[in-house]
N, C-alpha and C positions, 0 to 999 in steps of 0.2 A: 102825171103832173100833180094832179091832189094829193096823192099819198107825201111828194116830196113837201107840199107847202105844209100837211101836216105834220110832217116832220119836223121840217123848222119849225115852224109853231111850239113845238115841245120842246126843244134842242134850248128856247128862247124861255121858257117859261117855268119850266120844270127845272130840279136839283140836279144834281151830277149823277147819283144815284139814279134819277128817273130818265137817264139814258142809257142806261142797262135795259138789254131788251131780250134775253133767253127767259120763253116766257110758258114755253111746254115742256112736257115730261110725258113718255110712254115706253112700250114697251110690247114686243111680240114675239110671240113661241115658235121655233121652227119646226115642230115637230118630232125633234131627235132630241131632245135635251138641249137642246139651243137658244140662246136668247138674245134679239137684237134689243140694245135699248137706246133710247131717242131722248133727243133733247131739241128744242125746239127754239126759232129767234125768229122774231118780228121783221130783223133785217131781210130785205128779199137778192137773192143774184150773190149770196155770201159764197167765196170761192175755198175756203179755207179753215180746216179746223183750228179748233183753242181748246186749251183748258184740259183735265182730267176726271173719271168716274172712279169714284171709289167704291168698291162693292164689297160687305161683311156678309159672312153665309153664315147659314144654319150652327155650323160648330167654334163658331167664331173666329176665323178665319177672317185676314181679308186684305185686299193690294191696292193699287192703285193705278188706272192703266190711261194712256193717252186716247180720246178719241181719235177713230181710224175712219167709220162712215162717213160720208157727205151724200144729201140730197137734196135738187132745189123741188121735190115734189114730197110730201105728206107719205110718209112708206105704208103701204100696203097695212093692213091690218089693225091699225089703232081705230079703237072704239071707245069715243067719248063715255068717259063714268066708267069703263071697265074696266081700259089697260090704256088710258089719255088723260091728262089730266090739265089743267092748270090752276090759279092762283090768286086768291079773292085777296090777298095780302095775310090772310089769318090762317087759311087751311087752303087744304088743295080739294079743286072742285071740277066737275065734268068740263071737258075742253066746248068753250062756245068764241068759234071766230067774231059773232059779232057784239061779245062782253068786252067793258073795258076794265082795268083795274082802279081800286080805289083812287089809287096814283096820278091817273089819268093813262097810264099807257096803255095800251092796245093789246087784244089775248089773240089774236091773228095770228098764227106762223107763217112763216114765207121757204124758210131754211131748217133743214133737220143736221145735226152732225149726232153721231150715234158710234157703238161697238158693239162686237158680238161676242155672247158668252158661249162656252162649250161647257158638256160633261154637267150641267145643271140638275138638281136633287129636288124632289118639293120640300118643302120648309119655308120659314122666315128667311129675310134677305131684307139689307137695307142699302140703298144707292144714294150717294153724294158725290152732289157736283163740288169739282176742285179749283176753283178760276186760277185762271195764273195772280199770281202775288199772295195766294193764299200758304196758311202756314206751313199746310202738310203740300204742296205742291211740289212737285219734282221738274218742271219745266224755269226756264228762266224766262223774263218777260213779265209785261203788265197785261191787265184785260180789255179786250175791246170793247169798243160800244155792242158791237153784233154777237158778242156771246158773254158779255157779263149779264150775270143772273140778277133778276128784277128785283126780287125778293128772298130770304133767307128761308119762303115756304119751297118757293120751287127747287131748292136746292138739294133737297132727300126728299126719298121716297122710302118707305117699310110697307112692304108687301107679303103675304105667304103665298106663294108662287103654288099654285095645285097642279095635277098633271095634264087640266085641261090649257093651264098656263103653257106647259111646258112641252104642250101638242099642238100646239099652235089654236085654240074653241078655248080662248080664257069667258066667253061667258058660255061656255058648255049647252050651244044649239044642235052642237052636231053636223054646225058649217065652219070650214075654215075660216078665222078671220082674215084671211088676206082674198077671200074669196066676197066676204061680206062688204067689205072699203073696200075698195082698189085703192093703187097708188094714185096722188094727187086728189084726192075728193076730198081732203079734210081741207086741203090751202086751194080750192077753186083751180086745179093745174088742170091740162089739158085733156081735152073733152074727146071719149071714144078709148077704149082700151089698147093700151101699148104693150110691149114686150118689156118681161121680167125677167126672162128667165129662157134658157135652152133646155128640153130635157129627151131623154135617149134611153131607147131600149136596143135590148139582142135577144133572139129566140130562135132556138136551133130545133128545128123539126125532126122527127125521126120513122124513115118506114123501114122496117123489118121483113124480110123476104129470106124464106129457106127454101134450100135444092139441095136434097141427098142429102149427106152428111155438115151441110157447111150455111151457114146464116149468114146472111149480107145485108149491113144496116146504112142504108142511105143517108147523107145528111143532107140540109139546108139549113144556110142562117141567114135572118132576117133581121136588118139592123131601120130600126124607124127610128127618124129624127125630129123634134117641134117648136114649137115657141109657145111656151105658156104665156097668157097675155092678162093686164091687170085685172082684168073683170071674171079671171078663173077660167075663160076658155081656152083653146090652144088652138093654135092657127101654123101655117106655112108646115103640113106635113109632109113629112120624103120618107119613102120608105123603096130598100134596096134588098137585092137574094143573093147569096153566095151560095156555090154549091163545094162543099167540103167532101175529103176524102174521106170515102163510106167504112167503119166497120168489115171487118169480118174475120169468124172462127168457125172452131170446128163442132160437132155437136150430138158428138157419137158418142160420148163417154161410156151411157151405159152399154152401149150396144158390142161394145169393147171388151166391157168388163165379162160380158155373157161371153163373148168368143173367147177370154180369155181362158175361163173356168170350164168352157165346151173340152177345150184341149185337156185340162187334167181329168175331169170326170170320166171322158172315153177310154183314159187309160188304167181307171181303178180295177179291182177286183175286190170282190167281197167274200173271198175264203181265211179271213184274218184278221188278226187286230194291229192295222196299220198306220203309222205316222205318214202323215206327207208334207213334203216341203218341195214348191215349185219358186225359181226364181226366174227374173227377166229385166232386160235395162227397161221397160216402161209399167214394172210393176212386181205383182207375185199372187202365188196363193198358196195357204197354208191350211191344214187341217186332220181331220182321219179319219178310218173307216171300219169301221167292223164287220164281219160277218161269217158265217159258217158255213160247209160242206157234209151232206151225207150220202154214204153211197148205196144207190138200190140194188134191188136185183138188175140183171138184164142188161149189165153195163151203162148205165143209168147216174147220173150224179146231182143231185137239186141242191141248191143252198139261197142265200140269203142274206140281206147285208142293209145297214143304215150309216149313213158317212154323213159328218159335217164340216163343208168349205167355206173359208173367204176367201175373196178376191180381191185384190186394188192394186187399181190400173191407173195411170197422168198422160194427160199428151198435153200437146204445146199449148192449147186452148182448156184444161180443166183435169179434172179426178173424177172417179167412179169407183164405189166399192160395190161389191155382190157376196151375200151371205148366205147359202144352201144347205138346205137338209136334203139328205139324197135318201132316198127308197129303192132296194133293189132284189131281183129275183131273177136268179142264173138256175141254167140247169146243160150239161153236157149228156150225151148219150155218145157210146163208139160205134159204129160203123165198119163196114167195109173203106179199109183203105185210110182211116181215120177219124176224128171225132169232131162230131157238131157239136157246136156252144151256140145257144141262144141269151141273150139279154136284157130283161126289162128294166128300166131308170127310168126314175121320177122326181123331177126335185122341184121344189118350193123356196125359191128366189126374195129374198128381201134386197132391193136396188137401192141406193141413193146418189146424188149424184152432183155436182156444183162444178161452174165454168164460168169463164172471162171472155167481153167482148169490147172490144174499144174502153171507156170509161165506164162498160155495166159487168154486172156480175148476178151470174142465178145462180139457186139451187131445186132439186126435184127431190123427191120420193117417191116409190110406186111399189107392187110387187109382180114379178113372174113365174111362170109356170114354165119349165121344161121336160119333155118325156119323146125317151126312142127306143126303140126295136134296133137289136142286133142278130145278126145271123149271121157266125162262124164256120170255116171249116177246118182244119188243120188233119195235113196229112198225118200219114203217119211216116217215118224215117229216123234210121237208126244218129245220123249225122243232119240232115237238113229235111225240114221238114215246110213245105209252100203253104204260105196263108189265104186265104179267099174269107170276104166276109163284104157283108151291106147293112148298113145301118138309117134304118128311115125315124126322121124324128118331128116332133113339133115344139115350137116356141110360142107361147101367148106374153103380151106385157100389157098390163091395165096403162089406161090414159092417166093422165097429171097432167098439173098445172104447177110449172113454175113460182116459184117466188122470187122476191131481190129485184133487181128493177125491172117497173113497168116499159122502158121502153124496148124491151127486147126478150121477156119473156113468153115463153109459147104455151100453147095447151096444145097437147100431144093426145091422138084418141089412142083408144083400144087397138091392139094389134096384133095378130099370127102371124108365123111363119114357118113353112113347113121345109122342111129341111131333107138333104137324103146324103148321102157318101157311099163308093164302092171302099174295100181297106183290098189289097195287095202289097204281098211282102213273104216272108221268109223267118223261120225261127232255126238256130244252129245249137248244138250241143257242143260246148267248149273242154268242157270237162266234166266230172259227174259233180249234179247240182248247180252246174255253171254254164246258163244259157243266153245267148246272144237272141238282139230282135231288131228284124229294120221292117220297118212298115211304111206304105205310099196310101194316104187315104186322098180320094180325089177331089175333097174342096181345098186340097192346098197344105194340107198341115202334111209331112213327114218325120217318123218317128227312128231314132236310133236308141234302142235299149239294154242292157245287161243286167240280168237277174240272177243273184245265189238265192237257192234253196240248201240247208243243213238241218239236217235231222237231228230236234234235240232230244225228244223223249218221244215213246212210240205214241204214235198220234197227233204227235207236237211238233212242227218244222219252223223255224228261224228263217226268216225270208227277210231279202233286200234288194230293192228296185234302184237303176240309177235309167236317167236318159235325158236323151236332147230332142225338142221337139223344134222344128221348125215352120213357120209360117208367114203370110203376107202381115200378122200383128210382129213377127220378131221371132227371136230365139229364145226359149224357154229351159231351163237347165232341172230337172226334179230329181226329186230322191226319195224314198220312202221304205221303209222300214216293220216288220208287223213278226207276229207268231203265228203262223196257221196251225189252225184247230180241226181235225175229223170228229164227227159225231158216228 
């Protein structure tokens, strides 16, 4: 009731002019480049915008837009003398509810109507109020007592908007100002903090579990939901778990890439200077091999050889390549009944290796060591001659640690593995220098082959490999080609 008798009071006494009652101006940062700005009227319970803001930027630039906010409570974040203002009549001055203007009217807000900028730049900026029947106005209509402006100060503002403007800390404490006001504290609106605002997270957990060959990545997601309330707390928390369909791959690559290169190295020979080319639907390896024969007394033969292979290998889940220098030392002696060949390989493995799991991706590095002992026999026969042989071997691969996402990346330690195979099989004489080979080695691999040997100059034979290898990796198709050399 006093406020109305004051009213009339002034309605009665005052000019036409001095019931014009928009009588603040402010302004607050959301953070992202965002700007609410406010305009403020004496009128209380005002339901309804008016009028327009005109805003010039930095590059001079500038439009004219309708207010679109209403609040009948003081918004969040205005701080008198910082980013609040109002209107001594001559300049614009710290908002004080309980000042009056020279006028007699009242610096009280009751009612904010306001808009929101996007996409905001630090720089200069100047904001003018547009009342309806103003010249540059784009609305049609007269102005109301509840939003015609008091005065021609309160009507612009020129500001350089800084980034702590434009982070919502326009006096740069290092507290949000909507944290510092809350809403309603500047117009006395109601007591104890209310909700502003809903805000909402999602976090999806991840556990990673390997078994053999295959990685299983579990998921959960956890959706929490709250109410930010005026005074910066948050209140009314829900938080809920989904369980998501988990992940999973394969995770053998390298260990792939080793078996696949186990298969060509068992089939070299080091009496020559040989090309190789192995092919396969989940990969290949290519390379060559050098090496030489001398024959001793006593039906005796040693030689010696250095090869170098790659490998790369894909499966469903990733790639692996493997790159070998191999070291080797052969030697046969004939016997009753036929001749023994013995073996020594040694090779020196550079690994690397990169795979896909759900929405993650690794890759490794490492290197290994591979070395085996063979032991030959091969009858003797003018037409078919029976193979007998064992070969016992070991495998080491240093540990690594992945890279590429942490939520599924391993650390792998140090590892052996000692290996062995029987070979059974059979070698045919086709024709002269045209020998047939089928071999059963018992981890799985068997071998169908045919070799020309042609003598091209004494001491000097033209040699050609073809074969098919088969195993629980695939079929494998090689070929290789060399000139062997006697010393």
């Amino acid at each position: 009731m006093k406020k109305k008798i004051i009213a009339g009071v002034i309605a009665a006494l005052l000019s036409t002019s001095a019931l014009a009652h928009t009588n603040s101006i402010g302004y607050v940062g959301d953070g992202s480049g965002g700007l609410n700005f406010w305009y403020g009227s004496w009128h209380d319970g005002t339901q309804f915008n008016e009028a327009e803001i005109k805003i010039i930027r930095p590059d001079g630039t500038s439009s004219i837009n309708a207010f679109n906010l209403l609040s009948q409570d003081s918004p969040a974040g205005l701080l008198s003398g910082v980013n609040f203002f109002g209107s001594d009549g001559t300049q614009l001055v710290p908002y004080d509810p309980q000042a009056q203007h020279p006028m007699g009217m009242p610096m009280e807000s009751y009612t904010w109507q306001g808009i929101n900028y996007q996409n905001l730049v630090t720089g200069q900026y100047t904001f003018v109020y547009i009342p309806l029947g103003d010249a540059e106005s784009t609305l049609p209509g007269s102005p109301t007592a509840e939003w015609m402006p008091m005065d021609e100060v309160i009507r612009s503002l020129t500001i350089t908007l800084t980034q702590g403007d434009l982070n919502g800390d326009a006096n740069q404490n290092g507290i949000l100002d909507i944290n510092e006001v809350a809403a309603g504290s500047a117009s006395g609106g109601p007591v104890g903090p209310t909700v502003v605002s809903q805000g909402s997270s999602q976090v999806i957990g991840y556990i990673a579990v390997t078994g053999g060959v295959i990685q299983v990545i579990s998921r959960t997601q956890t959706d929490t939901t709250w109410d930010n309330m005026s005074d910066g707390t948050t209140d009314n928390v829900q938080v809920s778990n989904t369980t998501l369909t988990p992940f999973s791959g394969r995770i053998d690559q390298m260990s792939n890439a080793l078996d696949m290169q186990n298969m060509s190295i068992r089939g070299l020979t080091f009496d020559s200077v040989r090309i190789i080319k192995d092919t396969a639907s989940n990969g290949g390896t290519q390379g060559f091999a050098i090496g030489g024969n001398k024959d001793l007394d006593n039906g005796i033969t040693v030689g010696a050889g250095l090869g170098r292979l790659s490998t790369d290998t894909v499966n469903a889940d990733g790639s692996a390549t493997a790159d070998t220098t191999i070291l080797n030392l052969h030697g046969d002696k004939k016997v009753q009944g036929g001749t023994v060949s013995v073996n020594l390989t040694h090779g020196i493995v550079d690994l690397t290796a990169a795979r896909t799991i759900g929405d993650f991706a690794n890759s490794s590095a490492t290197t290994a060591t591979d070395t085996s002992v063979g032991l030959r026999f091969v009858a003797d026969g003018e037409k078919i001659r029976p193979v007998l042989g064992y070969t016992r071997g070991v495998r080491s691969v240093d540990g690594y640690t992945e890279t590429g996402s942490v939520q599924s990346a391993r650390t792998v330690a140090d590892a052996t593995d000692y290996y062995g195979y029987a070979t059974i099989g059979a070698q045919a004489t086709l024709a002269p220098g045209v020998e047939a080979q089928v071999l059963h080695h018992t981890d799985g691999v068997n071998v169908v082959g045919l070799n020309v040997n042609k003598e091209w100059e004494k001491d000097k034979t033209f040699t050609l490999s073809v074969n098919r290898s088969m195993s629980d990796l695939g079929n494998t198709n090689g070929i290789s080609a060399g000139i062997q050399i006697k010393f």
